[in-house]
C-alpha positions as CSV (number, residue, x, y, z in Angstrom):
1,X,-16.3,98.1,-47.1
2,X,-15.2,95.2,-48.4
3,X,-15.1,94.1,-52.3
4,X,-17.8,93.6,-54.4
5,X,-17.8,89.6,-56.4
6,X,-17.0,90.2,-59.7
7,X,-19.1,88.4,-62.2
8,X,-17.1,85.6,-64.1
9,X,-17.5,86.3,-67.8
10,X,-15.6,88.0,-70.0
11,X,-14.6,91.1,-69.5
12,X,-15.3,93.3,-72.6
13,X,-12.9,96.5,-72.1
14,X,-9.9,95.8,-74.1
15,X,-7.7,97.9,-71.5
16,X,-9.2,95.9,-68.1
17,X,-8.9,92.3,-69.8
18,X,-5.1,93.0,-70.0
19,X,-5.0,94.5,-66.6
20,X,-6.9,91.1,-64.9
21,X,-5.1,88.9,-67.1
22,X,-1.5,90.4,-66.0
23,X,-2.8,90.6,-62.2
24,X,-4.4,87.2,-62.1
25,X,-1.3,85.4,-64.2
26,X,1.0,86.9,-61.5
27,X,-1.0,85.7,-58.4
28,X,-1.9,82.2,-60.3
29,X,1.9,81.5,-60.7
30,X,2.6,82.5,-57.0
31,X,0.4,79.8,-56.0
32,X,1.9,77.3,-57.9
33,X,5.2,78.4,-56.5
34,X,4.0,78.4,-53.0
35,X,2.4,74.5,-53.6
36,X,5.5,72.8,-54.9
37,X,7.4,74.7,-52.0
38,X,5.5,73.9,-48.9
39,X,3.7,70.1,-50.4
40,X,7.0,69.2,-51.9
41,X,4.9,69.2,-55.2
42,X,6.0,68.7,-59.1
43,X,4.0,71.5,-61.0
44,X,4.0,72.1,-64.4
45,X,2.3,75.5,-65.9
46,X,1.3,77.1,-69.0
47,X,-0.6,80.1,-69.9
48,X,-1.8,81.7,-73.6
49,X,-2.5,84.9,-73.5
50,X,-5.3,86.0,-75.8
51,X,-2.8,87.4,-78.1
52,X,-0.6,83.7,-78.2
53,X,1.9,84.8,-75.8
54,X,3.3,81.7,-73.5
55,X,3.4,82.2,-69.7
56,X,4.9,79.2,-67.7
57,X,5.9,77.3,-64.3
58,X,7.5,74.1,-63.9
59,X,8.7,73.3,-60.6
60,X,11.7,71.2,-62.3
61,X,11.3,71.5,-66.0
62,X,8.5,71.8,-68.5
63,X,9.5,69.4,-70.8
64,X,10.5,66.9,-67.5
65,X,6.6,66.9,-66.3
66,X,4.8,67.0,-69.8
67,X,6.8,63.2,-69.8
68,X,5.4,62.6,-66.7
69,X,1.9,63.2,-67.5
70,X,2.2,61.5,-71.0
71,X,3.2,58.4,-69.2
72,X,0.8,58.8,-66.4
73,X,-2.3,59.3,-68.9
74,X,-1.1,56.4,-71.1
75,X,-0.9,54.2,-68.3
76,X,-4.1,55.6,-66.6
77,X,-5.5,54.8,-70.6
78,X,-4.1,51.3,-70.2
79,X,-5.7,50.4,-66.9
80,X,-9.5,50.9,-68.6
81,X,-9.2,48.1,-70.8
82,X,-8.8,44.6,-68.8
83,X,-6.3,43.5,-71.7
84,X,-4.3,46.2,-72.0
85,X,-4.2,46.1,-68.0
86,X,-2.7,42.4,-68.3
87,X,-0.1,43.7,-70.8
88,X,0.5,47.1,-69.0
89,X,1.3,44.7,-65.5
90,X,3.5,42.5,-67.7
91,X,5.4,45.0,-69.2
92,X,6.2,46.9,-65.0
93,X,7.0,43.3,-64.1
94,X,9.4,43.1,-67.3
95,X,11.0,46.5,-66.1
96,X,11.5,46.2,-62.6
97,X,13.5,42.5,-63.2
98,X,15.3,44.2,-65.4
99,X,16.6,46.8,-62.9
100,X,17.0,44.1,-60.1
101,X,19.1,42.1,-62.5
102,X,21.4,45.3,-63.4
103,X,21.6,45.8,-59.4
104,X,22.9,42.7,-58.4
105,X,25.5,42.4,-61.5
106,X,26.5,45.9,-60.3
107,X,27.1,44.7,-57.2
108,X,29.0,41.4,-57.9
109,X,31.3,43.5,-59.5
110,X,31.7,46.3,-56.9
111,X,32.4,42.9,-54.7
112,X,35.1,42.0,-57.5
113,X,33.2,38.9,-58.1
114,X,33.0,37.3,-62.0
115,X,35.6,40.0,-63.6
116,X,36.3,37.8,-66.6
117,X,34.1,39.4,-69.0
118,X,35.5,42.7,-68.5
119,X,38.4,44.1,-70.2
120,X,41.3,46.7,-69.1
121,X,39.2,49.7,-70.1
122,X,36.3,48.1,-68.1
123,X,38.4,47.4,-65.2
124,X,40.0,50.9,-64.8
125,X,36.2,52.5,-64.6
126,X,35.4,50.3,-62.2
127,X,38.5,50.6,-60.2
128,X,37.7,54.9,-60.9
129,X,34.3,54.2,-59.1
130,X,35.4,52.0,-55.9
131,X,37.9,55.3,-55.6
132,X,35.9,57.6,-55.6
133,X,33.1,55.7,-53.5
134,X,35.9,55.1,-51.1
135,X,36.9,59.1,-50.8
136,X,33.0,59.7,-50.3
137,X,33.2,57.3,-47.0
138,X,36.7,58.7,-45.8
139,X,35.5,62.4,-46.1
140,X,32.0,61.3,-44.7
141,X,33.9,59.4,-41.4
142,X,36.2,62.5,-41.2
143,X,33.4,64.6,-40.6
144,X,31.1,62.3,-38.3
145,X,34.8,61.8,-36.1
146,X,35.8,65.7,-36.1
147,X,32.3,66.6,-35.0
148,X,32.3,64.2,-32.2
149,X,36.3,65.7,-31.0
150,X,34.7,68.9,-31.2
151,X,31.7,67.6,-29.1
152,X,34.3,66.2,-26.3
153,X,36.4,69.1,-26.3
154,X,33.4,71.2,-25.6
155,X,32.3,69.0,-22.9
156,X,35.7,68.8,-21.7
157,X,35.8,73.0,-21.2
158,X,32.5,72.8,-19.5
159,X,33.7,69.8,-16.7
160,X,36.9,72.3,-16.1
161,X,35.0,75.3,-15.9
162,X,32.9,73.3,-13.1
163,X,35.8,72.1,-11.7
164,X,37.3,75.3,-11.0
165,X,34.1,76.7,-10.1
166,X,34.1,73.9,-7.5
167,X,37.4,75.0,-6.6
168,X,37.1,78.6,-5.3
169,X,33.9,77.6,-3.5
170,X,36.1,74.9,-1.7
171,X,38.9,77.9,-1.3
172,X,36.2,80.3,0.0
173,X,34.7,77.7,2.4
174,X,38.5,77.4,3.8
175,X,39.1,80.7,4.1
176,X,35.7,81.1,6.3
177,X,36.6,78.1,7.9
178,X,39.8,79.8,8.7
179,X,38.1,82.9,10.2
180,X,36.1,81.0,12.4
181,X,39.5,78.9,13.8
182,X,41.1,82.6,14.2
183,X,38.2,83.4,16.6
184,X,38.0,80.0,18.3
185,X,41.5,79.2,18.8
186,X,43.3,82.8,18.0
187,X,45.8,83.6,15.2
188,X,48.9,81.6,16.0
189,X,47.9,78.2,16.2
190,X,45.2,78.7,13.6
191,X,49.0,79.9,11.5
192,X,50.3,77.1,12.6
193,X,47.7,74.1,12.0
194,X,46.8,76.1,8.6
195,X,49.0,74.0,6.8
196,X,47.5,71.0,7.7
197,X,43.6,71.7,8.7
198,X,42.6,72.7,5.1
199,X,43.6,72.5,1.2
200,X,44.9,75.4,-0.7
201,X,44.5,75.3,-4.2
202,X,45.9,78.2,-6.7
203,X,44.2,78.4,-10.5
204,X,46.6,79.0,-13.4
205,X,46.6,79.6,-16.7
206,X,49.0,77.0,-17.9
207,X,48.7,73.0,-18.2
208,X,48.3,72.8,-14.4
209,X,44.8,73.9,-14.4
210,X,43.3,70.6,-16.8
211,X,45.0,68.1,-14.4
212,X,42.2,67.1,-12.0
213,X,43.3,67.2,-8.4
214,X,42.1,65.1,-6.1
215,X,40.8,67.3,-2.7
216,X,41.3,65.7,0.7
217,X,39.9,68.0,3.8
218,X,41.2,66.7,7.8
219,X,39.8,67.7,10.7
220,X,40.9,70.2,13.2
221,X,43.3,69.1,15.7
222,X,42.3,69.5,19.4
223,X,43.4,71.8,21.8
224,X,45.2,70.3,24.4
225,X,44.3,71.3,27.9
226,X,47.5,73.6,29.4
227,X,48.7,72.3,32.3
228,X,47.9,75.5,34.1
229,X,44.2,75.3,33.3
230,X,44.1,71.9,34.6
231,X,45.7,73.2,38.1
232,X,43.0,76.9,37.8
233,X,40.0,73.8,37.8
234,X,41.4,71.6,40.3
235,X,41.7,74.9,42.6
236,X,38.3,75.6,41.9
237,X,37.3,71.9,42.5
């Protein structure tokens, strides 16, 4: 059977207010948890107990989105009232010139352009930060260049491993190939055109085995007619 709803009022035993209260606290701060997990979220929070005990939950820090709200409702305050509006739009505009101004006089200097304001103390801190910027990029190109030899070497293995795969089925096609002469044109002159009919190739160990070489198969010579045949089939001609 399934639970019963539970009216929502307070509960008047002492003992089960605590109980709920320390249940629900638990499974209202697992769901805040789980919300600025899997939505990426910024959740702030806080929880009196009836006795004045603090509970809380910030997803960064407390004190970080109390700011954020103050701001938020301040602004949010500001947008009711047209002229506040018109002041609260001056004011973002003010701001963000600001920041673009700071950027590009960052960046002059970072380009070692209009240096003559700065003194020695000024010039070693910004010689500090085009080092360690330039470490950053060296360590990050490392990386991005060691994966990609580690990439080729991998792809290198798998082409030889093919290749020598490709190589005993070309040595096992010769040796059936060589059966099959045996029975056509018996042992010794299948011995003695072996060298030249078909390729032998032997897999090492050693550097050998990662030089590719190149596979050239020839044709079978022909038997020549004995001169003794010829006379058996003009007899019989």
């Amino acid at each position: 059977m399934g639970r019963g709803k539970i009216a929502i009022r307070r509960i008047d035993n002492s003992t089960s207010r605590q109980v709920t209260f320390s249940k629900r606290r638990k499974g209202l701060i697992k769901k805040a948890k789980e919300l600025a997990i899997l939505c990426d979220a910024e959740v702030g929070l806080a929880i009196f107990s009836s006795t004045g005990k603090l509970y809380e939950f910030a997803s960064t820090s407390m004190k970080q989105v109390f700011e954020r709200y103050s701001h938020l409702k301040e602004d949010h305050q500001q947008l009711l009232n047209p002229p506040s509006e018109v002041k609260f739009w001056k004011r973002k505009a003010a701001m963000l010139g600001q920041q673009l101004h700071n950027l590009q006089e960052n960046h002059r200097l970072l380009m070692g352009e209009q240096l003559y304001g700065l003194n020695v103390k000024d010039l070693q801190n910004l010689e500090n930060q085009l080092e360690m910027s330039l470490r950053g990029i060296r360590l990050k190109k490392e990386l991005i260049l060691t994966d990609e030899i580690q990439e080729l070497n991998q792809k290198g293995t798998i082409i030889h491993q093919e290749n020598v795969e490709l190589y005993k089925k070309v040595n096992l096609i010769r040796q059936e190939n060589m059966e099959l002469y045996k029975k056509v044109y018996g042992s010794r002159e299948a011995n003695e055109t072996s060298g030249n009919a078909f390729i032998q190739y032997s897999l090492s160990n050693g550097e050998d085995s990662h030089i590719p070489v190149h596979l050239q198969l020839s044709q079978p010579e022909q038997r020549p007619y004995d001169t003794s045949e010829r006379a058996t089939s003009k007899e019989l001609n």
